[in-house]
C-alpha positions in Angstrom: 0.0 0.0 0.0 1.7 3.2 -1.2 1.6 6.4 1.2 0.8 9.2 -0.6 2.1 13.2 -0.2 1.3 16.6 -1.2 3.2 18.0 -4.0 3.7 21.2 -6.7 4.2 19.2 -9.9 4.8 20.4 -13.5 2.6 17.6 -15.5 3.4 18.4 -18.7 4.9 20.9 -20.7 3.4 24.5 -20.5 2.6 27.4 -17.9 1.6 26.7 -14.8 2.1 24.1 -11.6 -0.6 21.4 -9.5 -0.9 20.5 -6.2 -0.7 16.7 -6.8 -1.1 13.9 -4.6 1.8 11.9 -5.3 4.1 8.8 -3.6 6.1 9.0 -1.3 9.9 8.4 -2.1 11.9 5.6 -0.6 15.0 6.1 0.6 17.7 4.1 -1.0 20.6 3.1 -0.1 23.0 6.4 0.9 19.8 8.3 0.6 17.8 10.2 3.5 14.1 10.9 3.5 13.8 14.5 4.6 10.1 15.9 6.2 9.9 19.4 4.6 8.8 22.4 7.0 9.5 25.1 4.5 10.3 26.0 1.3 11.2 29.4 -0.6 10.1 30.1 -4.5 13.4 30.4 -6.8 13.7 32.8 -9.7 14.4 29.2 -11.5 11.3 27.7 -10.0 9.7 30.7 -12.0 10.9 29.9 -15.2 9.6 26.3 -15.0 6.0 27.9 -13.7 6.2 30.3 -16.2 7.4 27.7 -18.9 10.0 30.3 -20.9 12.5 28.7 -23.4 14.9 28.0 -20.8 12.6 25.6 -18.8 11.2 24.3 -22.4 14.8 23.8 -23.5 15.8 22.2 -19.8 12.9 20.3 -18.1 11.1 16.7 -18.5 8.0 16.7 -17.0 6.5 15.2 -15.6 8.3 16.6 -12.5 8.4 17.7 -8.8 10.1 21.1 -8.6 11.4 23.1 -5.9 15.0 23.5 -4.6 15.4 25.7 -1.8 13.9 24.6 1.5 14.4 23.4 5.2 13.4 20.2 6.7 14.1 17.4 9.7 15.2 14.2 8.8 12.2 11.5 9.0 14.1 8.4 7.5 17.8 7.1 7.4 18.3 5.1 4.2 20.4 2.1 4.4 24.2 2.5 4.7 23.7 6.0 6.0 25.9 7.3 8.6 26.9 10.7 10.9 22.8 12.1 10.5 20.1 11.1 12.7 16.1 11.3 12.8 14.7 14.5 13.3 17.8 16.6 12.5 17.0 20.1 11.5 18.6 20.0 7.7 18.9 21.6 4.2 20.6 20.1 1.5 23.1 20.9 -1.7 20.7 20.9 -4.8 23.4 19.8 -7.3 24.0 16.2 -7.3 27.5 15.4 -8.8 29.0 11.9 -10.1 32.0 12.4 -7.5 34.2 10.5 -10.6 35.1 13.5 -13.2 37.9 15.3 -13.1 36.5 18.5 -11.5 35.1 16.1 -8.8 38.5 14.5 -8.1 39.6 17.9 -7.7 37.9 19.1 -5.5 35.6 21.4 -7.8 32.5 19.2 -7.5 30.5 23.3 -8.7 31.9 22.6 -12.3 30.8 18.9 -12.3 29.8 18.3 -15.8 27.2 15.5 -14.7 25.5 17.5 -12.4 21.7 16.9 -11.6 19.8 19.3 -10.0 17.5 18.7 -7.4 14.0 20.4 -9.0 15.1 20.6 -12.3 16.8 17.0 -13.5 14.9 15.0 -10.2 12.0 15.1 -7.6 12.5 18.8 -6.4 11.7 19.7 -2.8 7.9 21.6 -3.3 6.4 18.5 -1.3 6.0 17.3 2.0 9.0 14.8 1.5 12.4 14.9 -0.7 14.9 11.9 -0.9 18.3 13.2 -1.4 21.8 11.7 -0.9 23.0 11.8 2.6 26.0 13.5 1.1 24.3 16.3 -0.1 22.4 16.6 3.4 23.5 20.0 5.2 22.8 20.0 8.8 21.8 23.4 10.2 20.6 23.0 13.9 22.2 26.3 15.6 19.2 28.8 17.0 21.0 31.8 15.8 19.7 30.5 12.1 16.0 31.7 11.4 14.2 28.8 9.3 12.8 30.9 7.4 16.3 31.8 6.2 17.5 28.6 5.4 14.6 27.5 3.5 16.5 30.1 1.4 20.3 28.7 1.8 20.6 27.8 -1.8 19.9 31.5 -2.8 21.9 32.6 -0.4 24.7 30.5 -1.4 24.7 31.8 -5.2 24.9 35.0 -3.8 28.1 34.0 -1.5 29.4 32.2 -4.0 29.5 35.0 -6.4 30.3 37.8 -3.9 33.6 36.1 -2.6 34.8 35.0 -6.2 37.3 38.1 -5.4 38.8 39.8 -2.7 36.8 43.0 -2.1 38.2 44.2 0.8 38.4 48.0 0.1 37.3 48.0 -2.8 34.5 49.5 -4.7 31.8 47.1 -6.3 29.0 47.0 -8.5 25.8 44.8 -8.3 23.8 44.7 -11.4 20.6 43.0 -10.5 18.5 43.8 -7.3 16.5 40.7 -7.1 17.1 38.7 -3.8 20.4 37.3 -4.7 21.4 41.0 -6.0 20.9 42.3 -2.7 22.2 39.4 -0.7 25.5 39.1 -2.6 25.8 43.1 -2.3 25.1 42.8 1.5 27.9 40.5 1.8 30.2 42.7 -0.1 29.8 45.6 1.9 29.8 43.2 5.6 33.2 41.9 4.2 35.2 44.6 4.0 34.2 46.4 0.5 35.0 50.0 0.5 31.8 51.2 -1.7 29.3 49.1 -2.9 26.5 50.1 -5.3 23.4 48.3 -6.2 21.6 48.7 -9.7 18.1 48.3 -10.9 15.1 49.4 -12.9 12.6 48.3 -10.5 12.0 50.6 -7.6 9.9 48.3 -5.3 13.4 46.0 -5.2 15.6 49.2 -5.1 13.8 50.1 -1.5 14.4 46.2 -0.8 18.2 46.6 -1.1 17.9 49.9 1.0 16.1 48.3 3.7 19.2 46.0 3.9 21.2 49.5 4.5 22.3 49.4 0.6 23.3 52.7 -1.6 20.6 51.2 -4.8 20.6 53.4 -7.5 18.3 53.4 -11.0 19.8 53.8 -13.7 16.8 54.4 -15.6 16.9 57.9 -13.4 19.9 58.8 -12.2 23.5 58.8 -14.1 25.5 55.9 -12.6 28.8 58.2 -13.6 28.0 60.9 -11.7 27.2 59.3 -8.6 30.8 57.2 -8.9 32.2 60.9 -9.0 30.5 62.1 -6.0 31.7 58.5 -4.1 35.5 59.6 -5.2 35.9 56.8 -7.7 38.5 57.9 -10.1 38.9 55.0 -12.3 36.0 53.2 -12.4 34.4 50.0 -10.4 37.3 47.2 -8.7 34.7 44.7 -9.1 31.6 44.1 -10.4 28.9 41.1 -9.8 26.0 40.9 -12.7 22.9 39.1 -11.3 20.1 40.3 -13.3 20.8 38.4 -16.6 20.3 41.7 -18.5 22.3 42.8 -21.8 22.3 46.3 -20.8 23.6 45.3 -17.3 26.6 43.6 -18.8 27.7 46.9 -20.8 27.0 48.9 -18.2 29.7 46.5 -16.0 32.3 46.7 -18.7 32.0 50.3 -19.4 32.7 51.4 -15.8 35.3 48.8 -14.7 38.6 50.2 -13.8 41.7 49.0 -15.9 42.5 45.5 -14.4 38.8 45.4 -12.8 37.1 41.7 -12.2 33.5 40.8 -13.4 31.7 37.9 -12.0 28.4 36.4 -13.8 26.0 35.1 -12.0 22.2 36.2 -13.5 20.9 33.9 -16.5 20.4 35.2 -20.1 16.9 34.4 -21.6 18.9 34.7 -25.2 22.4 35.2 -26.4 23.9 38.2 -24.7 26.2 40.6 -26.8 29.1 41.8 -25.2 32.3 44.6 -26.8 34.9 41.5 -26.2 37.8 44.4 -27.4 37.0 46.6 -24.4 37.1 43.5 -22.2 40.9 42.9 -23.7 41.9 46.5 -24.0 40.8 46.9 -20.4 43.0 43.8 -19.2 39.2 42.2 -17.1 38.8 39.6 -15.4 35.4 37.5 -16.1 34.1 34.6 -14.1 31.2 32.3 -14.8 29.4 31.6 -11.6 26.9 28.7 -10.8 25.6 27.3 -8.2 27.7 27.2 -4.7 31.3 25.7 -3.7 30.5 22.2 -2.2 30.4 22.7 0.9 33.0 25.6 2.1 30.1 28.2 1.0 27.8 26.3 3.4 29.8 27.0 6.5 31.0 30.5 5.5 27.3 31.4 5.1 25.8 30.1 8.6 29.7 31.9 9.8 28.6 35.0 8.2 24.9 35.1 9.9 26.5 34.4 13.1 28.9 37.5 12.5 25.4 39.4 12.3 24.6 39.2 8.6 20.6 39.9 8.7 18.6 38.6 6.0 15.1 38.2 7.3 14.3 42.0 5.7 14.4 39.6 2.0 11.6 38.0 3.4 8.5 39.8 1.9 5.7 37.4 1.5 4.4 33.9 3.5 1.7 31.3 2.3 0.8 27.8 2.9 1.8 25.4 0.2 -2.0 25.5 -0.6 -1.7 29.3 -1.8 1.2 28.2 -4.2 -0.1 30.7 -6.6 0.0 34.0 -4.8 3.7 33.0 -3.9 4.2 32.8 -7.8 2.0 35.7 -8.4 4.2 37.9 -6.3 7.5 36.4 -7.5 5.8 37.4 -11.0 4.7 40.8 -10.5 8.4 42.2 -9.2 7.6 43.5 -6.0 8.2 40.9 -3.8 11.9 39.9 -2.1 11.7 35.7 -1.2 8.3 34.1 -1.1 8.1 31.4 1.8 5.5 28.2 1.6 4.9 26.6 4.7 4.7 22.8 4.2 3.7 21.9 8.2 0.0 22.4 9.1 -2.9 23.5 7.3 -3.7 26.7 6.8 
Protein backbone atom coordinates (compact mmCIF):
# COMPACT_ATOMS: atom_id res chain seq x y z
CA UNK A 1 0.00 0.00 0.00
CA UNK A 2 1.67 3.23 -1.25
CA UNK A 3 1.56 6.36 1.19
CA UNK A 4 0.78 9.21 -0.64
CA UNK A 5 2.10 13.16 -0.17
CA UNK A 6 1.30 16.57 -1.24
CA UNK A 7 3.22 18.00 -3.97
CA UNK A 8 3.70 21.20 -6.67
CA UNK A 9 4.16 19.25 -9.87
CA UNK A 10 4.76 20.40 -13.45
CA UNK A 11 2.61 17.57 -15.45
CA UNK A 12 3.37 18.43 -18.68
CA UNK A 13 4.85 20.87 -20.74
CA UNK A 14 3.43 24.50 -20.52
CA UNK A 15 2.63 27.37 -17.86
CA UNK A 16 1.61 26.66 -14.82
CA UNK A 17 2.14 24.13 -11.64
CA UNK A 18 -0.65 21.41 -9.55
CA UNK A 19 -0.88 20.49 -6.16
CA UNK A 20 -0.71 16.66 -6.85
CA UNK A 21 -1.08 13.85 -4.56
CA UNK A 22 1.77 11.95 -5.26
CA UNK A 23 4.12 8.81 -3.63
CA UNK A 24 6.08 8.98 -1.25
CA UNK A 25 9.86 8.38 -2.14
CA UNK A 26 11.89 5.63 -0.56
CA UNK A 27 15.01 6.14 0.59
CA UNK A 28 17.67 4.15 -1.02
CA UNK A 29 20.61 3.12 -0.10
CA UNK A 30 23.00 6.40 0.94
CA UNK A 31 19.81 8.35 0.63
CA UNK A 32 17.80 10.16 3.53
CA UNK A 33 14.10 10.94 3.52
CA UNK A 34 13.76 14.54 4.60
CA UNK A 35 10.08 15.90 6.23
CA UNK A 36 9.94 19.38 4.62
CA UNK A 37 8.76 22.42 7.03
CA UNK A 38 9.54 25.11 4.49
CA UNK A 39 10.35 26.01 1.32
CA UNK A 40 11.15 29.35 -0.58
CA UNK A 41 10.14 30.15 -4.52
CA UNK A 42 13.37 30.35 -6.79
CA UNK A 43 13.68 32.77 -9.66
CA UNK A 44 14.42 29.23 -11.50
CA UNK A 45 11.29 27.73 -9.99
CA UNK A 46 9.73 30.68 -12.02
CA UNK A 47 10.90 29.90 -15.20
CA UNK A 48 9.60 26.29 -15.01
CA UNK A 49 5.95 27.92 -13.74
CA UNK A 50 6.18 30.30 -16.17
CA UNK A 51 7.42 27.71 -18.93
CA UNK A 52 9.97 30.28 -20.89
CA UNK A 53 12.46 28.74 -23.43
CA UNK A 54 14.91 27.98 -20.79
CA UNK A 55 12.62 25.59 -18.78
CA UNK A 56 11.17 24.30 -22.36
CA UNK A 57 14.77 23.77 -23.52
CA UNK A 58 15.85 22.24 -19.82
CA UNK A 59 12.93 20.27 -18.12
CA UNK A 60 11.10 16.72 -18.51
CA UNK A 61 8.05 16.67 -17.05
CA UNK A 62 6.53 15.23 -15.60
CA UNK A 63 8.33 16.56 -12.55
CA UNK A 64 8.39 17.69 -8.77
CA UNK A 65 10.13 21.07 -8.57
CA UNK A 66 11.43 23.13 -5.90
CA UNK A 67 14.97 23.47 -4.61
CA UNK A 68 15.37 25.72 -1.78
CA UNK A 69 13.88 24.62 1.51
CA UNK A 70 14.37 23.40 5.22
CA UNK A 71 13.43 20.17 6.74
CA UNK A 72 14.11 17.36 9.68
CA UNK A 73 15.25 14.21 8.82
CA UNK A 74 12.23 11.49 8.99
CA UNK A 75 14.15 8.37 7.54
CA UNK A 76 17.80 7.08 7.42
CA UNK A 77 18.30 5.09 4.25
CA UNK A 78 20.42 2.11 4.43
CA UNK A 79 24.19 2.53 4.69
CA UNK A 80 23.68 5.95 6.05
CA UNK A 81 25.93 7.31 8.60
CA UNK A 82 26.85 10.73 10.88
CA UNK A 83 22.78 12.12 10.45
CA UNK A 84 20.12 11.12 12.67
CA UNK A 85 16.07 11.26 12.77
CA UNK A 86 14.73 14.52 13.28
CA UNK A 87 17.82 16.59 12.54
CA UNK A 88 16.96 20.11 11.47
CA UNK A 89 18.57 20.03 7.74
CA UNK A 90 18.94 21.61 4.24
CA UNK A 91 20.60 20.13 1.52
CA UNK A 92 23.11 20.87 -1.74
CA UNK A 93 20.71 20.93 -4.78
CA UNK A 94 23.37 19.84 -7.30
CA UNK A 95 23.99 16.24 -7.26
CA UNK A 96 27.51 15.36 -8.78
CA UNK A 97 29.02 11.91 -10.14
CA UNK A 98 32.02 12.40 -7.50
CA UNK A 99 34.16 10.52 -10.58
CA UNK A 100 35.11 13.48 -13.23
CA UNK A 101 37.88 15.32 -13.10
CA UNK A 102 36.46 18.49 -11.47
CA UNK A 103 35.11 16.14 -8.80
CA UNK A 104 38.46 14.47 -8.11
CA UNK A 105 39.59 17.85 -7.71
CA UNK A 106 37.86 19.15 -5.47
CA UNK A 107 35.59 21.42 -7.85
CA UNK A 108 32.47 19.20 -7.51
CA UNK A 109 30.49 23.27 -8.73
CA UNK A 110 31.89 22.58 -12.25
CA UNK A 111 30.83 18.88 -12.34
CA UNK A 112 29.78 18.30 -15.75
CA UNK A 113 27.21 15.51 -14.65
CA UNK A 114 25.55 17.45 -12.45
CA UNK A 115 21.70 16.90 -11.58
CA UNK A 116 19.78 19.26 -10.05
CA UNK A 117 17.47 18.71 -7.37
CA UNK A 118 14.00 20.41 -9.00
CA UNK A 119 15.10 20.63 -12.34
CA UNK A 120 16.76 17.01 -13.47
CA UNK A 121 14.89 14.98 -10.16
CA UNK A 122 12.03 15.13 -7.65
CA UNK A 123 12.46 18.76 -6.41
CA UNK A 124 11.73 19.71 -2.79
CA UNK A 125 7.90 21.60 -3.30
CA UNK A 126 6.40 18.45 -1.33
CA UNK A 127 6.05 17.27 2.04
CA UNK A 128 9.01 14.85 1.54
CA UNK A 129 12.40 14.87 -0.66
CA UNK A 130 14.89 11.92 -0.88
CA UNK A 131 18.34 13.24 -1.45
CA UNK A 132 21.80 11.72 -0.95
CA UNK A 133 23.01 11.83 2.61
CA UNK A 134 25.99 13.51 1.10
CA UNK A 135 24.28 16.29 -0.15
CA UNK A 136 22.38 16.59 3.43
CA UNK A 137 23.47 19.98 5.24
CA UNK A 138 22.77 19.97 8.85
CA UNK A 139 21.75 23.45 10.18
CA UNK A 140 20.60 22.99 13.91
CA UNK A 141 22.19 26.31 15.62
CA UNK A 142 19.16 28.75 17.01
CA UNK A 143 21.04 31.77 15.83
CA UNK A 144 19.68 30.51 12.09
CA UNK A 145 16.00 31.69 11.37
CA UNK A 146 14.20 28.75 9.35
CA UNK A 147 12.78 30.90 7.45
CA UNK A 148 16.33 31.79 6.17
CA UNK A 149 17.53 28.63 5.44
CA UNK A 150 14.55 27.51 3.51
CA UNK A 151 16.55 30.14 1.38
CA UNK A 152 20.25 28.73 1.83
CA UNK A 153 20.59 27.78 -1.84
CA UNK A 154 19.93 31.49 -2.83
CA UNK A 155 21.86 32.56 -0.39
CA UNK A 156 24.67 30.54 -1.37
CA UNK A 157 24.68 31.79 -5.19
CA UNK A 158 24.92 35.02 -3.76
CA UNK A 159 28.10 33.96 -1.47
CA UNK A 160 29.44 32.22 -4.00
CA UNK A 161 29.47 34.98 -6.39
CA UNK A 162 30.32 37.82 -3.86
CA UNK A 163 33.58 36.09 -2.58
CA UNK A 164 34.80 35.00 -6.22
CA UNK A 165 37.27 38.13 -5.43
CA UNK A 166 38.78 39.77 -2.74
CA UNK A 167 36.79 43.03 -2.08
CA UNK A 168 38.17 44.24 0.77
CA UNK A 169 38.36 48.00 0.07
CA UNK A 170 37.34 48.03 -2.80
CA UNK A 171 34.49 49.49 -4.68
CA UNK A 172 31.78 47.05 -6.34
CA UNK A 173 29.02 47.02 -8.50
CA UNK A 174 25.82 44.81 -8.26
CA UNK A 175 23.82 44.74 -11.35
CA UNK A 176 20.58 43.01 -10.52
CA UNK A 177 18.53 43.83 -7.30
CA UNK A 178 16.46 40.70 -7.09
CA UNK A 179 17.06 38.69 -3.78
CA UNK A 180 20.41 37.29 -4.71
CA UNK A 181 21.42 41.05 -5.95
CA UNK A 182 20.92 42.34 -2.67
CA UNK A 183 22.23 39.35 -0.73
CA UNK A 184 25.46 39.14 -2.62
CA UNK A 185 25.82 43.06 -2.32
CA UNK A 186 25.14 42.76 1.47
CA UNK A 187 27.91 40.53 1.77
CA UNK A 188 30.21 42.66 -0.14
CA UNK A 189 29.77 45.61 1.93
CA UNK A 190 29.84 43.21 5.56
CA UNK A 191 33.23 41.86 4.23
CA UNK A 192 35.17 44.63 4.03
CA UNK A 193 34.22 46.40 0.46
CA UNK A 194 34.97 50.02 0.53
CA UNK A 195 31.82 51.16 -1.67
CA UNK A 196 29.31 49.14 -2.94
CA UNK A 197 26.47 50.05 -5.31
CA UNK A 198 23.40 48.27 -6.24
CA UNK A 199 21.64 48.67 -9.67
CA UNK A 200 18.08 48.27 -10.88
CA UNK A 201 15.13 49.36 -12.95
CA UNK A 202 12.59 48.26 -10.49
CA UNK A 203 12.04 50.57 -7.59
CA UNK A 204 9.86 48.32 -5.26
CA UNK A 205 13.37 45.99 -5.23
CA UNK A 206 15.58 49.24 -5.11
CA UNK A 207 13.79 50.06 -1.51
CA UNK A 208 14.42 46.19 -0.77
CA UNK A 209 18.21 46.58 -1.11
CA UNK A 210 17.92 49.89 1.00
CA UNK A 211 16.12 48.34 3.70
CA UNK A 212 19.19 45.99 3.91
CA UNK A 213 21.20 49.52 4.52
CA UNK A 214 22.32 49.36 0.65
CA UNK A 215 23.28 52.69 -1.61
CA UNK A 216 20.56 51.16 -4.82
CA UNK A 217 20.56 53.43 -7.50
CA UNK A 218 18.29 53.42 -11.01
CA UNK A 219 19.79 53.84 -13.67
CA UNK A 220 16.84 54.42 -15.55
CA UNK A 221 16.93 57.90 -13.43
CA UNK A 222 19.86 58.81 -12.23
CA UNK A 223 23.48 58.75 -14.08
CA UNK A 224 25.53 55.85 -12.57
CA UNK A 225 28.83 58.23 -13.55
CA UNK A 226 28.01 60.87 -11.75
CA UNK A 227 27.15 59.28 -8.61
CA UNK A 228 30.76 57.16 -8.93
CA UNK A 229 32.25 60.89 -8.97
CA UNK A 230 30.48 62.07 -6.03
CA UNK A 231 31.73 58.54 -4.11
CA UNK A 232 35.46 59.60 -5.19
CA UNK A 233 35.89 56.83 -7.70
CA UNK A 234 38.46 57.95 -10.14
CA UNK A 235 38.92 55.01 -12.27
CA UNK A 236 36.04 53.16 -12.36
CA UNK A 237 34.36 49.99 -10.36
CA UNK A 238 37.34 47.19 -8.74
CA UNK A 239 34.74 44.73 -9.09
CA UNK A 240 31.58 44.07 -10.38
CA UNK A 241 28.86 41.15 -9.78
CA UNK A 242 26.01 40.90 -12.66
CA UNK A 243 22.92 39.13 -11.27
CA UNK A 244 20.15 40.29 -13.28
CA UNK A 245 20.78 38.35 -16.57
CA UNK A 246 20.30 41.72 -18.54
CA UNK A 247 22.34 42.80 -21.76
CA UNK A 248 22.33 46.25 -20.84
CA UNK A 249 23.55 45.31 -17.29
CA UNK A 250 26.65 43.58 -18.77
CA UNK A 251 27.70 46.95 -20.85
CA UNK A 252 26.97 48.94 -18.18
CA UNK A 253 29.73 46.50 -16.03
CA UNK A 254 32.28 46.67 -18.74
CA UNK A 255 31.99 50.26 -19.40
CA UNK A 256 32.65 51.38 -15.83
CA UNK A 257 35.31 48.84 -14.66
CA UNK A 258 38.63 50.23 -13.79
CA UNK A 259 41.70 49.00 -15.92
CA UNK A 260 42.46 45.54 -14.44
CA UNK A 261 38.76 45.38 -12.76
CA UNK A 262 37.10 41.73 -12.19
CA UNK A 263 33.55 40.82 -13.41
CA UNK A 264 31.72 37.86 -11.96
CA UNK A 265 28.45 36.45 -13.85
CA UNK A 266 26.01 35.11 -12.04
CA UNK A 267 22.23 36.20 -13.48
CA UNK A 268 20.88 33.90 -16.47
CA UNK A 269 20.37 35.18 -20.09
CA UNK A 270 16.86 34.36 -21.62
CA UNK A 271 18.93 34.74 -25.19
CA UNK A 272 22.43 35.20 -26.41
CA UNK A 273 23.93 38.21 -24.71
CA UNK A 274 26.17 40.58 -26.81
CA UNK A 275 29.11 41.78 -25.17
CA UNK A 276 32.32 44.60 -26.76
CA UNK A 277 34.93 41.52 -26.18
CA UNK A 278 37.78 44.44 -27.37
CA UNK A 279 37.00 46.61 -24.44
CA UNK A 280 37.12 43.51 -22.20
CA UNK A 281 40.87 42.88 -23.74
CA UNK A 282 41.92 46.46 -24.00
CA UNK A 283 40.82 46.88 -20.41
CA UNK A 284 43.02 43.78 -19.18
CA UNK A 285 39.22 42.21 -17.13
CA UNK A 286 38.76 39.56 -15.42
CA UNK A 287 35.42 37.50 -16.12
CA UNK A 288 34.06 34.62 -14.09
CA UNK A 289 31.19 32.30 -14.81
CA UNK A 290 29.43 31.56 -11.56
CA UNK A 291 26.94 28.70 -10.77
CA UNK A 292 25.62 27.26 -8.21
CA UNK A 293 27.67 27.18 -4.73
CA UNK A 294 31.26 25.75 -3.74
CA UNK A 295 30.53 22.24 -2.23
CA UNK A 296 30.38 22.66 0.88
CA UNK A 297 33.01 25.56 2.14
CA UNK A 298 30.10 28.19 1.01
CA UNK A 299 27.78 26.35 3.44
CA UNK A 300 29.79 26.97 6.49
CA UNK A 301 31.01 30.50 5.52
CA UNK A 302 27.34 31.43 5.11
CA UNK A 303 25.81 30.14 8.59
CA UNK A 304 29.73 31.93 9.75
CA UNK A 305 28.57 34.98 8.21
CA UNK A 306 24.95 35.05 9.90
CA UNK A 307 26.54 34.38 13.07
CA UNK A 308 28.90 37.50 12.52
CA UNK A 309 25.45 39.36 12.29
CA UNK A 310 24.62 39.22 8.58
CA UNK A 311 20.57 39.86 8.69
CA UNK A 312 18.65 38.61 6.01
CA UNK A 313 15.09 38.23 7.30
CA UNK A 314 14.33 42.03 5.73
CA UNK A 315 14.37 39.63 2.02
CA UNK A 316 11.65 38.02 3.40
CA UNK A 317 8.46 39.82 1.92
CA UNK A 318 5.75 37.39 1.51
CA UNK A 319 4.44 33.88 3.54
CA UNK A 320 1.72 31.31 2.31
CA UNK A 321 0.80 27.82 2.94
CA UNK A 322 1.79 25.41 0.18
CA UNK A 323 -1.98 25.47 -0.64
CA UNK A 324 -1.68 29.29 -1.78
CA UNK A 325 1.20 28.22 -4.22
CA UNK A 326 -0.05 30.72 -6.59
CA UNK A 327 -0.04 34.02 -4.77
CA UNK A 328 3.68 32.97 -3.91
CA UNK A 329 4.22 32.80 -7.79
CA UNK A 330 1.98 35.69 -8.44
CA UNK A 331 4.21 37.92 -6.30
CA UNK A 332 7.51 36.45 -7.55
CA UNK A 333 5.83 37.36 -11.01
CA UNK A 334 4.73 40.78 -10.51
CA UNK A 335 8.42 42.20 -9.21
CA UNK A 336 7.61 43.46 -6.03
CA UNK A 337 8.18 40.90 -3.82
CA UNK A 338 11.92 39.91 -2.06
CA UNK A 339 11.75 35.74 -1.17
CA UNK A 340 8.26 34.11 -1.08
CA UNK A 341 8.06 31.44 1.79
CA UNK A 342 5.49 28.21 1.65
CA UNK A 343 4.87 26.63 4.74
CA UNK A 344 4.68 22.83 4.16
CA UNK A 345 3.69 21.90 8.16
CA UNK A 346 -0.05 22.37 9.08
CA UNK A 347 -2.92 23.47 7.29
CA UNK A 348 -3.65 26.69 6.79
Amino acid sequence: MFVLMDALVKPRRGPGLELMRVEVPEPDWGEVLIRIRKTAICGTDVHIYNWDPWAEKNISPPLIVGHEYVGEIARLGPGVKGLREGQRVSGEGHIVCGHCRNCRAGNGQWCKNTVGVGVQRAGAFAQYLCLPATNVVPLEDDYLPEDVIAFFDAYGNATHTALQFDVVGEDVLVTGAGPIGIMAAAICKKNGARKVIITDLNEYRLDLARKMGLFAVNTGRDDLGEIMRQSHMREGFDVALEMSGSEAAVHQIVSHMRNGGKIALLGIFKDEARVDVNEIIFKGLTVQGVYGRKMYETWYKMAAMIEGGLDLTPIITHRFHYTEFEKGFAAMNSGKSGKVILDWRNEP
